[in-house]
N, C-alpha and C positions, 0 to 999 in steps of 0.2 A: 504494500500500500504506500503511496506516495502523502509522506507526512510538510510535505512544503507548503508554510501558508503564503499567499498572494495577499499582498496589499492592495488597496483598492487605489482604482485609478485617480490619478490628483485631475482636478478640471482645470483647465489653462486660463491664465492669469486676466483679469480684464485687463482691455489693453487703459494705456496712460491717459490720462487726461492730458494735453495742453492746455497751457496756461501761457495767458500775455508775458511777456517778460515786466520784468517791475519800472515805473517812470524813470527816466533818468532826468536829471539839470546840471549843468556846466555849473562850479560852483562860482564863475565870473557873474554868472546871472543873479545867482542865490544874492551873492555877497557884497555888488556895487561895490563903486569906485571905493568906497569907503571898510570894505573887503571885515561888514558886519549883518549877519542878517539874524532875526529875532523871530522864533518859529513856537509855535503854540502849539502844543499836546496834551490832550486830555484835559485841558484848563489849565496849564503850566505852561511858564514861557521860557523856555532857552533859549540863549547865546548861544548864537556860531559865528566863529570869528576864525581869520586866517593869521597864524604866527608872522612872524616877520621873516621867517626861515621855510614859507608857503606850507606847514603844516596848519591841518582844521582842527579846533578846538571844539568841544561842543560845552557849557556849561549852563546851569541851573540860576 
């Protein structure tokens, strides 16, 4: 007698959704000449600002 159990078959995966890729902005736009921009989240305001060494900061 054949004692080999079988698995059952796996069903094939649904396929993927796409998705938009996410907004992008140039952060020249964000930031104006003045290379400060003030973004509201949740009812919270940060600061984004660029160092003087073109890193972005973000702060509270």
């Amino acid at each position: 007698m054949d004692n080999k159990q079988h698995a059952a078959p796996v069903a094939p995966a649904a396929p993927a959704q796409e998705t938009a890729p996410p907004p992008s902005y140039d952060s020249r736009q964000l930031l104006g000449r003045d290379g400060v921009a003030i973004i509201t989240h949740q009812g919270q305001r940060y600061q984004l600002r660029q160092t003087k060494a073109g890193k972005l900061i973000l702060t509270k």
